[in-house]
C-alpha positions in Angstrom: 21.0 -12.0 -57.2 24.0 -13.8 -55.9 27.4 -13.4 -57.7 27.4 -16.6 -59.3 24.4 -19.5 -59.3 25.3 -22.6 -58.4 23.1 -24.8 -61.2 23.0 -28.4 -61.7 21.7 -29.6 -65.1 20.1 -32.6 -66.3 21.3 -33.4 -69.8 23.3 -35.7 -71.6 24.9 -33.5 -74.5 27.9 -31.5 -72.4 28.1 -29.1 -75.5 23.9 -28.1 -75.1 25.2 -27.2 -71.3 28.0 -24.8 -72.1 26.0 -23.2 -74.9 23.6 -22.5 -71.6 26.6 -21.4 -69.3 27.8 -19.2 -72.2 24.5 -17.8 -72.6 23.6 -16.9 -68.9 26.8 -15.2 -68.9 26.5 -13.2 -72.0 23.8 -11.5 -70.0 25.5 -11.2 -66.8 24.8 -14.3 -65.1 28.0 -16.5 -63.9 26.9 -19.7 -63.0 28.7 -23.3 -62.1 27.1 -25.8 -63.9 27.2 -29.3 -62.3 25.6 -31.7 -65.4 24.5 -35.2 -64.8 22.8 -37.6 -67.0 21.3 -40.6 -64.6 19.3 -40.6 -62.1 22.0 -42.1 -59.1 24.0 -38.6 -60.6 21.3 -36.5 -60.2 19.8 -37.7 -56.7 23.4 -37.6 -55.1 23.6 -33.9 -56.6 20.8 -33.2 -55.4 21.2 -34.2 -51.7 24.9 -31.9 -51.8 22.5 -29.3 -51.3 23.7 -26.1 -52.4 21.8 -25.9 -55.4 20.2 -22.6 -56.6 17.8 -23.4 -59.9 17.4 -27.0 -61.9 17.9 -26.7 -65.7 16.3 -30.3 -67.2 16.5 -31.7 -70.7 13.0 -33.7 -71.1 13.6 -37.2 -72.4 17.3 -38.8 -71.9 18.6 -42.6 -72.9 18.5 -43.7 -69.6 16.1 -41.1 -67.6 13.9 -38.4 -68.3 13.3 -34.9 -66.6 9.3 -36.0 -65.3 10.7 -38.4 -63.5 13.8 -35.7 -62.3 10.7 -32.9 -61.4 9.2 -35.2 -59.3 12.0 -36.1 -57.4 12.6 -32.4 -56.7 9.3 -31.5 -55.3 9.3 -33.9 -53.0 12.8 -33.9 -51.4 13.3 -29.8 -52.1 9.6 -28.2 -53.4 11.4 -24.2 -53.2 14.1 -25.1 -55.7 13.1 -23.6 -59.0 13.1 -25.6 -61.8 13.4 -25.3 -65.6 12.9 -27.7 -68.7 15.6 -27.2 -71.4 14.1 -29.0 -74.4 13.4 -29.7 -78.3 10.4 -29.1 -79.3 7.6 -29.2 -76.5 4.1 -30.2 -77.6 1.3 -27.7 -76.0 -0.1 -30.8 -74.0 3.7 -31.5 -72.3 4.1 -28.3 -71.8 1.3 -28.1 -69.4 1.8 -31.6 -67.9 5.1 -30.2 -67.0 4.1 -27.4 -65.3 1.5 -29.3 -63.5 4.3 -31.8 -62.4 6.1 -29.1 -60.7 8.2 -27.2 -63.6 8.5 -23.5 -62.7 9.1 -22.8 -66.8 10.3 -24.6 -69.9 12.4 -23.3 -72.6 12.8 -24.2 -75.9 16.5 -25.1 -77.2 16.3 -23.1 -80.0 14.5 -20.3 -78.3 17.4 -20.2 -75.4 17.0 -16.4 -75.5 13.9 -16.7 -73.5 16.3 -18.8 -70.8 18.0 -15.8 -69.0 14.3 -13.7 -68.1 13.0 -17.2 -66.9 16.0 -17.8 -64.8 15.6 -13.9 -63.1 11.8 -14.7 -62.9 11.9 -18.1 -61.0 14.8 -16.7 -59.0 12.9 -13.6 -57.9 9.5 -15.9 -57.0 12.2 -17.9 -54.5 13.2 -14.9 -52.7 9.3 -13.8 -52.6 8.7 -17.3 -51.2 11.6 -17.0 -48.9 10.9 -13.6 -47.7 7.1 -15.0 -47.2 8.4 -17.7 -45.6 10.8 -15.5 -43.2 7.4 -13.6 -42.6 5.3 -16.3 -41.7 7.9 -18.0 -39.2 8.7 -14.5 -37.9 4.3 -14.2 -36.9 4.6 -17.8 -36.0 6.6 -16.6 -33.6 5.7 -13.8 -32.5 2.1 -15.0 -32.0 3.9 -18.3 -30.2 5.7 -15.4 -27.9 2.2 -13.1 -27.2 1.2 -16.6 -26.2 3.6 -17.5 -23.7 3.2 -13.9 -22.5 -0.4 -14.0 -22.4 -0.5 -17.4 -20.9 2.5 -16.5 -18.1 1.6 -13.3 -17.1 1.0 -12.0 -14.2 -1.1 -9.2 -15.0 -4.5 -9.7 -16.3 -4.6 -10.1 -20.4 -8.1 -10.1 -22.0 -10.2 -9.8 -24.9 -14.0 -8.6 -24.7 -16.7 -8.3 -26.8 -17.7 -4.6 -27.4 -21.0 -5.5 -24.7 -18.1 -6.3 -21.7 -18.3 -10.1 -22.1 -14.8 -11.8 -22.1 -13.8 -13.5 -25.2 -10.3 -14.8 -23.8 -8.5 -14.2 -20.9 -5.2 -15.5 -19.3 -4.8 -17.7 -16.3 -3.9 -14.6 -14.0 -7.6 -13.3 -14.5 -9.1 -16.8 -14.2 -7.1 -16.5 -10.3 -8.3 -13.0 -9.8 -11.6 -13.7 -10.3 -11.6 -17.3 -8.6 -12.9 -19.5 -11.2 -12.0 -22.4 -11.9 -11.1 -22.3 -15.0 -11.3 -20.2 -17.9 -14.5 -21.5 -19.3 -16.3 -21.0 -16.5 -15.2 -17.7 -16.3 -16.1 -16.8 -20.0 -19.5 -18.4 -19.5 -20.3 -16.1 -17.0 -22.7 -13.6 -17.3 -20.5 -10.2 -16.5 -23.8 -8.1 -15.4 -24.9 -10.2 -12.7 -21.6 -11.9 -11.6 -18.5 -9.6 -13.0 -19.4 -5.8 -13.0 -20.6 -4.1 -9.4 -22.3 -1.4 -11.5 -23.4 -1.3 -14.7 -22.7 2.3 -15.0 -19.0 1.4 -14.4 -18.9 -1.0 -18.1 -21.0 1.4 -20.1 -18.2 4.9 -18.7 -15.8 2.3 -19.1 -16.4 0.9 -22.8 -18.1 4.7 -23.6 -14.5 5.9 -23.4 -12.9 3.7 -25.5 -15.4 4.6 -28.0 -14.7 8.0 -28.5 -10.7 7.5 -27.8 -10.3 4.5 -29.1 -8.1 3.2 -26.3 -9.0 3.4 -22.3 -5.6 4.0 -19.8 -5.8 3.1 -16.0 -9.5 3.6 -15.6 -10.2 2.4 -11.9 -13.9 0.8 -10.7 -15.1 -2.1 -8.9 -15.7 -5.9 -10.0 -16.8 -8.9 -8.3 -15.2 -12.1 -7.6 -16.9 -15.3 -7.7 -16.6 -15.7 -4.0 -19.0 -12.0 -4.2 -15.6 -10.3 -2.5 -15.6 -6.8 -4.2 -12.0 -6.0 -5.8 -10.6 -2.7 -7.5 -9.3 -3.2 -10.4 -7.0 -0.9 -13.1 -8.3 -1.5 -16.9 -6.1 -0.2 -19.8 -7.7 -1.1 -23.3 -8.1 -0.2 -27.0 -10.2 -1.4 -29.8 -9.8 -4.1 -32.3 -10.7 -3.0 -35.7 -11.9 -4.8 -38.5 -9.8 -3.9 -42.1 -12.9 -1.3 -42.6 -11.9 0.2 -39.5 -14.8 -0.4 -37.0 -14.0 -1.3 -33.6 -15.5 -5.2 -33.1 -13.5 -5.8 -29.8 -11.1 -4.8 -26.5 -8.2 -5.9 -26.1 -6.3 -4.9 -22.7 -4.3 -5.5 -19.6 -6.3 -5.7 -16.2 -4.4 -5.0 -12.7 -5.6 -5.9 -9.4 -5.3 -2.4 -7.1 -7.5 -3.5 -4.0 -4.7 -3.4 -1.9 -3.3 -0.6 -3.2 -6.6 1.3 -2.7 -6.8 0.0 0.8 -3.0 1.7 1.7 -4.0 4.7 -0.2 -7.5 4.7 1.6 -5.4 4.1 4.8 -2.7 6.9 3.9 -5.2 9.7 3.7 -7.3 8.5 7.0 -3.5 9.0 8.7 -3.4 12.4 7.3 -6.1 13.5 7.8 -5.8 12.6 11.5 -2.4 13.8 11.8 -4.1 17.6 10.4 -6.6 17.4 13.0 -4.3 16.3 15.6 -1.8 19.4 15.2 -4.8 21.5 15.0 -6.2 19.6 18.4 -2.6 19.9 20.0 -2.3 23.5 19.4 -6.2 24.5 20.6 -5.3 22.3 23.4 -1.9 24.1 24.4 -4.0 27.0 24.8 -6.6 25.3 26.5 -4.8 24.2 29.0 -2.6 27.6 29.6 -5.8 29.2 29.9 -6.8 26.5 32.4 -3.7 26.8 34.2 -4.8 30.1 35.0 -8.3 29.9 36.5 -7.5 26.4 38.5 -4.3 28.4 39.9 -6.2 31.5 41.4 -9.6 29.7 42.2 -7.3 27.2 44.3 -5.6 30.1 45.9 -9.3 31.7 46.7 -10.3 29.0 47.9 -7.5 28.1 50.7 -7.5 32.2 51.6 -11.2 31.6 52.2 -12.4 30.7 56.0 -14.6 27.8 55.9 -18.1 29.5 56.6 -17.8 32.2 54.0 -20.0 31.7 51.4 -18.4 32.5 48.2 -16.1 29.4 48.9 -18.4 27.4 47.3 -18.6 29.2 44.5 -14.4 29.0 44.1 -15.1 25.0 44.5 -17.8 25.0 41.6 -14.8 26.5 39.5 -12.5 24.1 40.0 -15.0 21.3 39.4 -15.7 23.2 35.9 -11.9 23.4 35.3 -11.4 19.6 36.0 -14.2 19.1 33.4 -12.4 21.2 31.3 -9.0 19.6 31.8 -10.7 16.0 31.4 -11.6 17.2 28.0 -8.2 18.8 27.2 -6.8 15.6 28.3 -9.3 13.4 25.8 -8.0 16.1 23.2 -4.6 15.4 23.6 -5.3 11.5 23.6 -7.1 11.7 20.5 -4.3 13.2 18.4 -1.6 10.8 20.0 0.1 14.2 22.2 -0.5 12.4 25.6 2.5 11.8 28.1 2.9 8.2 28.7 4.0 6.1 31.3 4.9 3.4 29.8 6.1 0.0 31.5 5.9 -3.9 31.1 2.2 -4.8 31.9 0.8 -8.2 31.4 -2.3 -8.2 29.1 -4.4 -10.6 31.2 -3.3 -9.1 34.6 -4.8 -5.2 33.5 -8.1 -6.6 32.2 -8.6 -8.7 35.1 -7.9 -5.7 37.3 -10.5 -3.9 35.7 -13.2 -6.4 35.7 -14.8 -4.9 38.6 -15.1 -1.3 37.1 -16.8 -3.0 34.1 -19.3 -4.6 35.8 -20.4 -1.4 37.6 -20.5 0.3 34.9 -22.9 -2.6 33.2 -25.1 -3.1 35.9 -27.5 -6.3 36.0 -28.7 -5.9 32.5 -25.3 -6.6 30.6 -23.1 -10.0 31.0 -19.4 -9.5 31.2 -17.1 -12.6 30.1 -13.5 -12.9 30.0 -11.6 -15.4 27.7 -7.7 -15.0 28.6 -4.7 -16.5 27.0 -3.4 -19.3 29.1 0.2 -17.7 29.3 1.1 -14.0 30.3 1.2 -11.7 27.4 3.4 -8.7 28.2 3.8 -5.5 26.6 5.4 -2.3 27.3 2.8 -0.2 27.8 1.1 2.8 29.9 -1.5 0.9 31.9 -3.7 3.7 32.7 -4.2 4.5 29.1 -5.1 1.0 28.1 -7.6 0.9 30.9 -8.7 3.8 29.6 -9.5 2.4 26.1 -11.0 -0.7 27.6 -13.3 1.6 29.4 -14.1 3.9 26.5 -15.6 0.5 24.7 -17.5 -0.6 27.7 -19.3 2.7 27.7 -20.2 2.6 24.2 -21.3 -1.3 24.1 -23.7 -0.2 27.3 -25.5 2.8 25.1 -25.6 0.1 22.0 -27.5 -2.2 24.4 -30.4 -0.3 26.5 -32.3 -3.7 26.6 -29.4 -5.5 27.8 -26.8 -7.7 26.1 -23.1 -9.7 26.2 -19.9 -8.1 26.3 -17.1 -10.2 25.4 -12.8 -9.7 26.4 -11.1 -12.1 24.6 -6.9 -12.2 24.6 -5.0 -14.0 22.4 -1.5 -13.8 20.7 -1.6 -13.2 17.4 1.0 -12.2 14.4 0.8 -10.1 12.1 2.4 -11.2 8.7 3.0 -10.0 5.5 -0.8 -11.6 4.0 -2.0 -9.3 7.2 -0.5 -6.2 5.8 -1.7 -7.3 2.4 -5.5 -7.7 3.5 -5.2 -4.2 5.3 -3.1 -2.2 3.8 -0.9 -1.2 6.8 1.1 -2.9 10.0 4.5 -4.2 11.1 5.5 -8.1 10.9 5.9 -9.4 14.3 3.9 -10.9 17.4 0.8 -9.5 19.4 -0.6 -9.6 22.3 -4.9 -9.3 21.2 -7.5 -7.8 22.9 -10.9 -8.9 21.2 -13.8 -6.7 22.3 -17.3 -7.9 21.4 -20.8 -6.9 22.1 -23.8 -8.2 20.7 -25.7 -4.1 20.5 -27.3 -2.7 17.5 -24.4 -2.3 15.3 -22.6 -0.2 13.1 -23.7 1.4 9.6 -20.5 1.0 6.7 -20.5 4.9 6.9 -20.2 5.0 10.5 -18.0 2.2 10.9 -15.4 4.3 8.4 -15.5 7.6 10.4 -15.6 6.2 14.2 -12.6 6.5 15.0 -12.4 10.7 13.7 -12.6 13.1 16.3 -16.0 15.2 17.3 -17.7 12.2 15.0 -20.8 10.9 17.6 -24.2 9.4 16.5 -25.0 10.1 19.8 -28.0 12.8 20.2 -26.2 16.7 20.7 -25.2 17.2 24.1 -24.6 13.7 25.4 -21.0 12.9 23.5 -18.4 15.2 22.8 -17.2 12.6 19.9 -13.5 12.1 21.4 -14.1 8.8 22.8 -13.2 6.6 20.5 -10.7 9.2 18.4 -9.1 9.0 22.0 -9.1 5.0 21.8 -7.0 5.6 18.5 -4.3 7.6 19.1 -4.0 5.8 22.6 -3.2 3.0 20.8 -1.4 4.4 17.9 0.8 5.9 20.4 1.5 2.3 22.0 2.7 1.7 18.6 -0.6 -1.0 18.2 -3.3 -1.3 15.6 -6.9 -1.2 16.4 -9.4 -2.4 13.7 -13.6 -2.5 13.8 -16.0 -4.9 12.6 -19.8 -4.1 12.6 -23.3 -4.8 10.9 -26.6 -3.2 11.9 -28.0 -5.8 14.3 -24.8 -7.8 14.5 -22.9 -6.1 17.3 -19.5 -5.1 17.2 -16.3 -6.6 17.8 -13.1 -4.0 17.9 -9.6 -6.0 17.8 -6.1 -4.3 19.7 -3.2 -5.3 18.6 -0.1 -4.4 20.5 3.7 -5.3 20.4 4.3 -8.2 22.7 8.1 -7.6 25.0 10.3 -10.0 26.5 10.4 -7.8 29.3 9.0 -8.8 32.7 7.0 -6.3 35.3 9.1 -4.3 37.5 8.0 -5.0 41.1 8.3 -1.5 42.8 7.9 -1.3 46.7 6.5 1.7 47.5 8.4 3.6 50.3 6.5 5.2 53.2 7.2 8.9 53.1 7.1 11.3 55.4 4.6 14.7 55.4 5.9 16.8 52.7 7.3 20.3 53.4 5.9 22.3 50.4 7.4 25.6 51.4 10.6 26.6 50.3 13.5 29.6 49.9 15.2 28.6 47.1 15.7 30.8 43.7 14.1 29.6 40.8 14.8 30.3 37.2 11.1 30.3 35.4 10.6 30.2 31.9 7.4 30.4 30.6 5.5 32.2 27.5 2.5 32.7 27.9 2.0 36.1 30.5 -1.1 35.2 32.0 0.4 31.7 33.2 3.7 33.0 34.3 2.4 35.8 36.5 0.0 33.7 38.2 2.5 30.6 38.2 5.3 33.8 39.5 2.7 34.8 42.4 1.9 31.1 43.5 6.0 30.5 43.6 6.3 33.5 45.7 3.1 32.9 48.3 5.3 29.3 49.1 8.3 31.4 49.9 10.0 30.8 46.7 12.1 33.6 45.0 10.9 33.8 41.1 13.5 35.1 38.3 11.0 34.5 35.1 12.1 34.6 31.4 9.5 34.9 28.7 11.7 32.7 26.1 14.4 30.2 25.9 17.0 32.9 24.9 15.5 35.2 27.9 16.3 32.2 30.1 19.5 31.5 28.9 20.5 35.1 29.2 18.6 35.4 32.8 20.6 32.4 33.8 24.1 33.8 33.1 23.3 37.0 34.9 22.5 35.4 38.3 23.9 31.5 37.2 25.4 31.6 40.9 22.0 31.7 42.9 19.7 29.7 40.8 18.7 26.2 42.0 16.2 24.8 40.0 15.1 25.4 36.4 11.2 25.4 36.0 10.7 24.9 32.1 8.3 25.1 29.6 8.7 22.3 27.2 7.6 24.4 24.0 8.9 27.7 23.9 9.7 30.2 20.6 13.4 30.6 20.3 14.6 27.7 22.5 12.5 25.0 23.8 12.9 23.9 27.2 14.9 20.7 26.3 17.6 23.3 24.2 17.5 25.9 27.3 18.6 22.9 30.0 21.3 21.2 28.0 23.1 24.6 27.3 22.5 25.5 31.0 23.4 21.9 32.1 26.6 22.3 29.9 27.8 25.1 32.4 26.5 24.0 35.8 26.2 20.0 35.1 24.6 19.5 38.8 21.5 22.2 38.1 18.2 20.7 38.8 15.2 20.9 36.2 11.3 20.4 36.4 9.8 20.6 32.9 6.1 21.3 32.4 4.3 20.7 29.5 0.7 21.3 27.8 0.7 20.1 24.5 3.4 18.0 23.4 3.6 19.7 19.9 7.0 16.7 19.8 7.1 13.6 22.3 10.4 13.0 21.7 11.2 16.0 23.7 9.4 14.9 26.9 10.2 11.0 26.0 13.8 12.4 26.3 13.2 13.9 29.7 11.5 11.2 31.3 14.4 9.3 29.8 16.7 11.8 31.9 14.7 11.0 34.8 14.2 14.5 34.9 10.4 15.0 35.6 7.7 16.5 33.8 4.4 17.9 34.9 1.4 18.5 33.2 -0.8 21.6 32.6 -3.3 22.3 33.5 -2.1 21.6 37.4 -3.4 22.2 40.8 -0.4 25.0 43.0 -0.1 22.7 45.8 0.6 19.8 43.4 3.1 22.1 41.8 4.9 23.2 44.9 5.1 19.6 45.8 6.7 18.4 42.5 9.4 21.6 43.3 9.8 20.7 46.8 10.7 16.7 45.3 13.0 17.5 42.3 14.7 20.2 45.1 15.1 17.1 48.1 16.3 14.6 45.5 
C-alpha cells in the first residue's frame, strides 16, 4: 500500500471527514483528504486525476452520491469507491452496489471503514496486475503474430492426422499456393506428403517424444516439384494433457541437399581418382618397361625374321594399354594439358567430319553455332576428345538410327544457377549442348554415369571410363558438365566452360631439319622405380649417351654435386620419395642456373608441379613412351 492515499471525499460536514482521516490513520493509513460538496467540485477533482479511492456521503443539499457513482464509472470505472452514510436501508444498499459502489459503510459503524478501504485497494492492484497480464498476452500474442506472419521460415499448426490448421505466408510461397486457404484446403495425402510413410514416422515420433527436431523427408509443391524439407515440432496439449495438435517451424533444405548430394559425388571421385592415379603410375612404369625393350627388339630384328612380328603384336598390346592408362588418368582429372585459346565453334566444326564417320548413314548430325566466336582457354585435344566420347555413346543408344544435335551458345551462370544445382562459379560460358534422340537414361543410371568402371553396356564391350573421362576432362578445364535423360526421351548433356578474352595464337610451324637422335652428352637420371631406370639406363646408353642414375631426389642431388662439372642435362622424374623432381631442379638450378632439364611424368599425383614446368617452358614427357621418341625429346631440350 502506498505511503499515503490520496482520497477525495464527497460530503458536506468537514468534521464527518476528519473523524474519517483520524480514523484511517489510527490504523496506519495516512491519507490526504480532498472534500467537496457539489457536483462542479467533485467533477473538476475528479479529472486532476491522482485519486486513489472515493469516500461518498449518500444524499447532500445540493447533490447526492448515485449521481457522484455514476459519474465515476463512466469517466474512471478502476477507481474504488465507498459510501460513507447514515443509516442505509437493505434495498439502497444493494442499489448502490449495483450502481457501481465497491462497499458502503455505516457512520456509526466507521470501524468497518479501514478493512473496506485495504479490501477495495487490494481488488485494484488484482485488477491492475490482471490488467498488466492481459496487455502483456495482448502483446505477446500481437508479437508471435508479426513473427509468424514475417517470418521467413515456415510456421505451422497441424492437426494430429498432418493437415495444416494455420500456416504463415513463407509456407504458402514454399509450397506455391496462392494463398493460404488454398493451401489449408488441400488434401496433404495426395498433394502435400510424397510418402505416406514419411507423415505417419514423422507424427509417430512426436508421439512418443512429444516434440520432433530436424526430421528431414520429401513434400510436394503444387507445381508437383519435389522439395526436402527440415520439420521441428511438438505437441499442443489440452489442460488434461493430451496432445490435440503440432505446432512447429518448417525449413526448405532442397538446395542444401543438392550441395551436400553434390559434395559427396566430389569426394567420392576425388577417392577413386587418387586410387586411379596411383594404379595408374604403376601402370604406366610397368608399361614403360615392356614398350622400351619390345621397341628395342624390334629395330635389332632384320626384317624377315619371324619373331618380329610377335615384338609388333606387343607394342600394339602396350598402346592398348597405355590408351587405357591414359582414359584412367582423364577420369580422375591427373592428365597433362595443353591448354590454349580455342574458339568453341571453330573445334566442333573441325570435328564434324570425324562425327559423321563415326555415325555412318543411319544417324543425322546437326550443328547450331553461336553467331560470334566463343573462346576459351582450353586443351583442344581433350575437348575433342569429350565431344567424341558422346558421339560414341549416342550411336550405341540409337542402333535403328536417330538425330544428334551440337548446339553452342553463351550462357551465364548466376547465383539462381548455383542455387538450382548446388555448385558453380558466377561468370560467362561458352555452351556446348549435346542431344540425341536414343533410348534414354534410367534416374539411377543418370546419377552414377559419370563414376568410373560404371557401363550398362554388356561385360566386355566398355571398360566404363568413357564418360568418367568426359568428367574430369572437363572439371580439369575448370567447366561443369550436367545430364538430362528419360527412358525413350534421349539425352541432352550441357558443357559449360569459362569463356577468355584471349585470342588464338597463330603459330607457323617451322620446317625442320632430320633430327640427329644420337648423342655423347652426360646425363644426370633420376628415377625410382628399378625396372624403368635400367631399361631407360640401357636405351640412354645404346644412343651413345653416358647415364649417371640416382634412385631419389636426395641421390640426385648428392650424384649431381659429385660430378656437377660434366652433367648436361637433368632427366627427372616428376614424383619422387625424398625430393620430387620439381625440388631436385630448383636446388640444382640454384648452383648451375644454365643446367638443362627434361621432366617425365606418369601420374601427376599434383598438376601444379608439371603446370609449373610447362610454365618454365621446361618440357615434360609422358610415360609410358616409345625410346626413339625419348631420345628425340633429349636431343631437342640438348639443341635448344
Amino acid at each position: 500500500m502506498k505511503e499515503s492515499l490520496n482520497i477525495l471525499y464527497l460530503e458536506d460536514n468537514p468534521a464527518n471527514a476528519e473523524l474519517v482521516r483520524a480514523r484511517l490513520e489510527s490504523e496506519g493509513i495516512k491519507a490526504e483528504v480532498t472534500v467537496v460538496d457539489t457536483e462542479d467540485d467533485f467533477i473538476t477533482a475528479l479529472a486532476k486525476g491522482g485519486i486513489d479511492i472515493i469516500l461518498a456521503d449518500y444524499s447532500l443539499p445540493s447533490f447526492d452520491g448515485m449521481s457522484a457513482v455514476r459519474i465515476v464509472r463512466e469517466k474512471n470505472p478502476d477507481i474504488p469507491f465507498i459510501f460513507v452514510t447514515g443509516a442505509l436501508g437493505e434495498e439502497r444498499a444493494i442499489e448502490t452496489l449495483k450502481a457501481g459502489a465497491t462497499d458502503y459503510v455505516i457512520k456509526d459503524r466507521l470501524s468497518r471503514l479501514v478493512p473496506s478501504v485495504k479490501r477495495a485497494l487490494q481488488e485494484v492492484r488484482e485488477r491492475n496486475e490482471r490488467k498488466k497480464a492481459e496487455e502483456a498476452l495482448h502483446e505477446s500474442e500481437k508479437q508471435y503474430r508479426n513473427l509468424f506472419e514475417e517470418s521467413k521460415e515456415v510456421i505451422f499448426i497441424s492437426t494430429l492426422d498432418g493437415r495444416f490448421l494455420d500456416i504463415n505466408p513463407a509456407g504458402v510461397k514454399l509450397f506455391g499456393y496462392s494463398s493460404k486457404e488454398e493451401l489449408l484446403a488441400a488434401d496433404v495425402e495426395r498433394e502435400i506428403y510424397l510418402h505416406r510413410g514419411y507423415r505417419a514416422s514423422l507424427w509417430q515420433t512426436i508421439e512418443s517424444q512429444g516434440f520432433l527436431k530436424d526430421f528431414e523427408f520429401m513434400m510436394r509443391r503444387k507445381t508437383g516439384e519435389i522439395i526436402t524439407v527440415s520439420v521441428s515440432a511438438s505437441c499442443m496439449r489440452d489442460n488434461e494433457g493430451n496432445c490435440v495438435a503440432y505446432r512447429g517451424i518448417m525449413r526448405d533444405i532442397t538446395e542444401k541437399k543438392k550441395f551436400e548430394a553434390y559434395l559427396l559425388k566430389a569426394q567420392k571421385m576425388e577417392t577413386v581418382g587418387q586410387l586411379i592415379g596411383g594404379v595408374a603410375h604403376d601402370f604406366n612404369n610397368i608399361l614403360t618397361a615392356i614398350i622400351g625393350y619390345a621397341s628395342l627388339l624390334k629395330m635389332k630384328m632384320r626384317e624377315d625374321n619371324p619373331l618380329k612380328r610377335n615384338a609388333e603384336q606387343i607394342l600394339v598390346a602396350s598402346d592398348r594399354a597405355a590408351k587405357l592408362t591414359h582414359s584412367l588418368l582423364a577420369s580422375c582429372k591427373k592428365q597433362v594439358l595443353h591448354q590454349q585459346p580455342v574458339n568453341v565453334n571453330a573445334l566442333v566444326l573441325n570435328i564434324e567430319e570425324l562425327l559423321l564417320k563415326l555415325f555412318g548413314e543411319h544417324i543425322e548430325l546437326k550443328t547450331y553455332l553461336h553467331d560470334e566466336d566463343l573462346m576459351i582457354i582450353a586443351d583442344p585435344e581433350q575437348i575433342e576428345q569429350v565431344i567424341l566420347n558422346l558421339a560414341t555413346n549416342a550411336r550405341d543408344a540409337m542402333p535403328e538410327g536417330g538425330l544428334f544435335i551440337i548446339e553452342t551458345t553463351q550462357a551465364e551462370i548466376d547465383n539462381e544457377y548455383i542455387k538450382t544445382h548446388g555448385y558453380g562459379t558466377t561468370g560467362n560460358y561458352a555452351l556446348i549442348t549435346i542431344t540425341d534422340t536414343g533410348v534414354g537414361m534410367e534416374e539411377r543410371t543418370k546419377e552414377k554415369v559419370f563414376e568410373p568402371f560404371f557401363t550398362t553396356k554388356e561385360k566386355g564391350k566398355s571398360t566404363g571410363l568413357g564418360l568418367s573421362m568426359v568428367y574430369g576432362t572437363i572439371k580439369q578445364h575448370n567447366g561443369y558438365i550436367n545430364v538430362y535423360s528419360e527412358l525413350g526421351k534421349g539425352t541432352t548433356f550441357k558443357i559449360y566452360l569459362p569463356i577468355t578474352e584471349e585470342k588464338p595464337i597463330e603459330v607457323t610451324k617451322p620446317t625442320e631439319p632430320r633430327m640427329i637422335i644420337r648423342g655423347t652428352e652426360i646425363i644426370l637420371y633420376a628415377e625410382d622405380d628399378a625396372h624403368v631406370r635400367e631399361f631407360t639406363k640401357s636405351v640412354l646408353e645404346e644412343f651413345g649417351y653416358t647415364i649417371i642414375d640416382a634412385v631419389n631426389g636426395e641421390d640426385a642431388i648428392k650424384k649431381f654435386m659429385e660430378h656437377k662439372d660434366k652433367i648436361e642435362i637433368l632427366l627427372l622424374d616428376v614424383i619422387m620419395p625424398k625430393k620430387d623432381g620439381r625440388e631436385v631442379y630448383e636446388e640444382i638450378s640454384k648452383i648451375k642456373s644454365d643446367i638443362k632439364a627434361l621432366f617425365i611424368s606418369g601420374y601427376i599425383a599434383n598438376t601444379r608441379d608439371v603446370e609449373w614446368a610447362l610454365e618454365k617452358k621446361l618440357p615434360v614427357v609422358l610415360k609410358p613412351i616409345l625410346p626413339i621418341e625419348l631420345m628425340r625429346n633429349i636431343r631437342k631440350t640438348l639443341d635448344t
